[in-house]
C-alpha positions in Angstrom: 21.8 80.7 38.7 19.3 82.3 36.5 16.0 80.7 35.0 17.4 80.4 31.8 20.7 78.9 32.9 17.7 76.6 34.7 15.4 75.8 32.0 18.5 74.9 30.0 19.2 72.5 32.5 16.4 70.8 33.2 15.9 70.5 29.1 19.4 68.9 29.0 18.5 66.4 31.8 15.4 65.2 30.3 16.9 64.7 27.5 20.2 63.2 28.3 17.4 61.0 31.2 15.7 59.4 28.4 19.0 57.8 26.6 18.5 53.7 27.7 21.3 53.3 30.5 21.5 50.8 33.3 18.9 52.6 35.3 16.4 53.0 32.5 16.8 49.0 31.4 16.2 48.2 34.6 13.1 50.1 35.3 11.6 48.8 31.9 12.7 44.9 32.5 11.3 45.2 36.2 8.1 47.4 34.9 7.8 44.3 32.4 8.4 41.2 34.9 7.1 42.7 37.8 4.6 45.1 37.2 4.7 48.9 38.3 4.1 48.7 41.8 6.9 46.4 42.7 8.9 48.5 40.5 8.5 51.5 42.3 10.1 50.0 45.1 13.4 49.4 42.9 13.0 53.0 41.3 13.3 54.4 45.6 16.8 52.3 45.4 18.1 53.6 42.1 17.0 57.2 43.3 19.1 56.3 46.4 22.2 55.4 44.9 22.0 58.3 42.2 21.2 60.8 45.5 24.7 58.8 47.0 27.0 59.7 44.0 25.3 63.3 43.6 26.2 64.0 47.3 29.8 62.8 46.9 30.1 64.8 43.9 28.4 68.0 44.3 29.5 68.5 47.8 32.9 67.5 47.5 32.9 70.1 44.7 31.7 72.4 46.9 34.7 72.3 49.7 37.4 72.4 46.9 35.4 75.1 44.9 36.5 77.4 47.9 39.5 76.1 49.7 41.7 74.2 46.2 39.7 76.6 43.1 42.5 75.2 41.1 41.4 71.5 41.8 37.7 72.5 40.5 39.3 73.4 37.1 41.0 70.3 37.1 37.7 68.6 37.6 36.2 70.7 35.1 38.7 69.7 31.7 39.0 66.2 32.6 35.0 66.5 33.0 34.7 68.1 29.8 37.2 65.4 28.3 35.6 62.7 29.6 32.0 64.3 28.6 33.4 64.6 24.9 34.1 60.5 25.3 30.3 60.6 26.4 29.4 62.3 23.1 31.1 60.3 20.7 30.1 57.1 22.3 26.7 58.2 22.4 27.0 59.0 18.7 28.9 55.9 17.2 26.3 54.0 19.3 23.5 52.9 16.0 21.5 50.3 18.7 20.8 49.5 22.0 19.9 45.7 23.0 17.2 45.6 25.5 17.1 41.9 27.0 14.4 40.6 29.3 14.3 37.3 31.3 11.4 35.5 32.5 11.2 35.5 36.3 8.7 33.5 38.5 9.4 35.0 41.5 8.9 38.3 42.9 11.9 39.4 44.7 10.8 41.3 48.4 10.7 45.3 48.7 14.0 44.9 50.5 15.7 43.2 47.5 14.3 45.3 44.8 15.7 48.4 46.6 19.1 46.8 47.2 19.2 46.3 43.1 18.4 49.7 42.3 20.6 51.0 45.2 23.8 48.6 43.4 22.9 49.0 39.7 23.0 53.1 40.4 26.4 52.6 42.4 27.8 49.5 40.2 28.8 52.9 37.8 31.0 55.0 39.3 31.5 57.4 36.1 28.6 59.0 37.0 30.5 60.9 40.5 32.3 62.5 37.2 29.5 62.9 35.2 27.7 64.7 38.2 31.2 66.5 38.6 31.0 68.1 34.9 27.8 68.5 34.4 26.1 70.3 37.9 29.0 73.0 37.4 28.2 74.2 34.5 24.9 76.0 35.8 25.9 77.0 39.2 27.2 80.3 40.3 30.1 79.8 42.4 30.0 83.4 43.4 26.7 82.8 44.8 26.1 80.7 47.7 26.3 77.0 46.2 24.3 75.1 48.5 20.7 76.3 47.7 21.6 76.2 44.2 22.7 72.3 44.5 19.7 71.5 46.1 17.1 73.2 42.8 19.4 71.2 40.8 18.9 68.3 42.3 15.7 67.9 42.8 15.2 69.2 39.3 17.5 66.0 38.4 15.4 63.5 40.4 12.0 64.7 39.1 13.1 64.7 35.8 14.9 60.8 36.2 11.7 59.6 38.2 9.7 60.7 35.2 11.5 58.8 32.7 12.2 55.1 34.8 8.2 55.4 35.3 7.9 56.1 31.5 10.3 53.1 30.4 8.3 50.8 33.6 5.2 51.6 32.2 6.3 51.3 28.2 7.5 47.8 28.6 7.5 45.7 25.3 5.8 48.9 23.8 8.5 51.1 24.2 11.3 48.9 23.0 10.1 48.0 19.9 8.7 51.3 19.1 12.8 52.4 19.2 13.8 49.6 17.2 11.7 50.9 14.5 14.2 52.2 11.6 16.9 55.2 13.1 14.8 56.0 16.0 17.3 54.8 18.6 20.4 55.7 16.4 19.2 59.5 16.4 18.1 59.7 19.9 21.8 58.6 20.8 23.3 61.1 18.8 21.1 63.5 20.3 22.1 62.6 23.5 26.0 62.8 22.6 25.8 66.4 20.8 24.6 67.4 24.3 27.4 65.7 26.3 30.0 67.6 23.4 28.1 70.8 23.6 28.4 70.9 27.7 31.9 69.6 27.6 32.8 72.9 25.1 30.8 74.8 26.8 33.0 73.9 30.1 36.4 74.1 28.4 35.4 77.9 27.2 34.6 79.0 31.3 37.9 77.4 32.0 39.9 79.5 28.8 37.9 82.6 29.7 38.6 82.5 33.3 42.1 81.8 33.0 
């Protein structure tokens, strides 16, 4: 893997990061009922769960990459397919709706990790997500393990930074994206990325064939 094929990465995942998903919602509604500190403790259970699907994915990719190569192509177009759905989701998408409830209660450390850990697993696409998109910057003809590991730690700096910055942003944040095409354009952002990394998959696969 070389720094470029890095420094692409890590621009991708910050901005793919900052599109509002489960994770993101959360960390803002929690950052806005609960305050940061109790957040954080929800943030260690989403990091958990993400950690969970990246292991299943990455390593399992891993095993098959060297024993079943033709299964990892497999992986690869229906990655790249399902990426492209990604894309033009992401694109179509003109809003988000960011809802809050008001809470009186502060759930315990042990239940605010539990809801991170099941809001990160309650979305199994992301084993596939992980599948198509961690491939595309490793050098399977290099050892893959070290390579995994940069990645993901990359990955987890990158998504840490960006719950803390939607905790933090609260009421700010949301309606500062529902000012005119702000959220509309960061979505289709986001979605020329998925596209670009799903053709971008689908040529290593024709070229390698």
């Amino acid at each position: 893997m070389t720094w470029q094929n890095f420094l692409l990465f890590m621009i991708s995942t910050c901005l793919i990061s900052a599109t509002p998903g489960a994770n993101m919602l959360l960390a803002f509604q929690f950052g806005l009922n609960y305050g940061i500190k109790n957040t954080l403790w929800a943030m260690a259970g989403l990091s958990a769960g993400l950690a969970i699907l990246l292991a299943i994915s990455l390593f399992g990719l891993n095993i098959i990459s060297i024993q079943f190569p033709v299964i990892l192509t497999l992986v690869k177009v229906f990655g790249a397919i399902y990426l492209i759905y990604l894309g033009i989701q992401s694109w179509q998408q003109a809003s988000s709706h960011l809802e809050q409830s008001t809470i009186k209660t502060i759930p315990t450390p042990v239940s605010l990790v539990k809801t991170g850990i099941w809001v990160s697993l309650s979305n199994p696409k992301a084993i596939l997500f992980f599948a198509a998109f961690f491939p595309k910057f490793i050098n399977f003809s290099a050892p893959a393990f070290p390579q995994y590991v940069i990645l993901a730690l990359g990955f987890f700096v990158i998504e840490t930074f960006w719950q803390l910055v939607y905790a933090m942003s609260g009421k700010q944040l949301a309606n500062w994206l529902n000012q005119g095409q702000r959220l509309m354009w960061l979505n289709r952002i986001c979605g020329g990325i998925f596209i670009l990394i799903a053709g971008l998959l689908l040529w290593e696969v024709f070229v390698n064939l």
